[in-house]
C-alpha positions in Angstrom: 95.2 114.9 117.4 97.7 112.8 115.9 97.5 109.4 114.5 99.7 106.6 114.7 101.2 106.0 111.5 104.4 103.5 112.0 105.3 101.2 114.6 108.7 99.9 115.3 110.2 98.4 112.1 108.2 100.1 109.7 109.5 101.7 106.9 108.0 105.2 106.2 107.7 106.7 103.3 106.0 110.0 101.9 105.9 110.8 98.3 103.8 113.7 96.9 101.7 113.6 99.6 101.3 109.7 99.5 102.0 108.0 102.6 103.1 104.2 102.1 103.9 102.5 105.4 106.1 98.6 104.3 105.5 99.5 100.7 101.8 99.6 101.2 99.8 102.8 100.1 97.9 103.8 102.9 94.1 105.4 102.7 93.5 107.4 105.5 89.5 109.4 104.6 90.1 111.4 107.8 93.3 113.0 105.8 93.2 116.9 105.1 95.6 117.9 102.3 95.5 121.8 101.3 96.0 122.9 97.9 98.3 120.5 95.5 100.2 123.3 94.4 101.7 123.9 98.1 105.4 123.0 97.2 107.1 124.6 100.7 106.5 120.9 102.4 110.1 120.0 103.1 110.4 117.8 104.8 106.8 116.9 105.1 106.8 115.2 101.9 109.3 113.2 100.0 111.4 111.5 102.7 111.8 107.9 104.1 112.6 106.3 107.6 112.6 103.5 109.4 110.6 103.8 112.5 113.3 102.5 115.7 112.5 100.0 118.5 110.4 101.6 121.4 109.2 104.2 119.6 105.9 105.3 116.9 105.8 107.5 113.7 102.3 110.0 114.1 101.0 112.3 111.7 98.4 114.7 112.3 94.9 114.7 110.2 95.5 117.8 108.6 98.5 116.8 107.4 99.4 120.1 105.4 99.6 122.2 108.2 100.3 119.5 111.1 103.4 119.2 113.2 104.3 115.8 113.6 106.7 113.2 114.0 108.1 114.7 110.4 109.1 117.7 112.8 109.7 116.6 115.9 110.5 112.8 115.1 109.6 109.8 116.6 107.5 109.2 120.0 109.1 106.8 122.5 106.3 104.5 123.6 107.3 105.2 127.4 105.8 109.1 126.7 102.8 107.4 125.4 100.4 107.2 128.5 97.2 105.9 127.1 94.8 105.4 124.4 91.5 107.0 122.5 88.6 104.8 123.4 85.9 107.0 122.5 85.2 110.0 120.3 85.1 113.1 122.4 84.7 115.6 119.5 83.7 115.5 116.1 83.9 117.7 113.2 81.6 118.0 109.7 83.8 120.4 107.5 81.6 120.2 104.2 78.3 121.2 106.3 80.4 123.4 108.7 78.8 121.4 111.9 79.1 119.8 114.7 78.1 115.3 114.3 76.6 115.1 117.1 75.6 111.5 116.1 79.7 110.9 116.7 80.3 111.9 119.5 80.5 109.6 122.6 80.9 106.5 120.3 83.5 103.9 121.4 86.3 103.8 119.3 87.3 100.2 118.3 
């Protein structure tokens, strides 16, 4: 799944892995990053835009192996057809489980 990272106007920016969205560093705990020493991330990392009318800036959760809108570039908001309202599936990677508790819960 991707999220939604930049709306129109926005200015992007990724640096070492950092993503800062109008000069604001944003904290994202659902983010998966792989080993720092990864340095093949062109142009996943280090680059700026400006996100353009009609149109979002998505990055995936596992943003080290994700293709994205820093791939395939920006999503016009007419190919966007609706939205997550609830959690369908839901993943515990330190236990190695399934949180059950999670899933069906109404996303707000």
């Amino acid at each position: 799944p991707q999220r939604v990272v930049g709306i129109p106007g926005d200015h992007i920016r990724i640096v070492k892995k950092q993503v800062y969205v109008n000069g604001q560093l944003q904290h994202d705990p659902h983010i998966q990053l792989l080993d720092p020493s990864v340095t093949d991330m062109v142009p996943r990392d280090n680059f700026e835009t400006v996100v353009p009318p009609h149109s979002y800036f998505v990055m995936g959760d596992n943003r080290d192996d994700s293709y994205d809108s820093r791939f395939w570039g920006f999503v016009k908001s007419r190919k966007i057809v609706g939205r997550a309202v609830l959690i369908y599936w839901s993943w515990n990677k330190e236990s190695g489980s399934i949180r059950l508790s999670r899933i069906g819960k109404m996303i707000h």
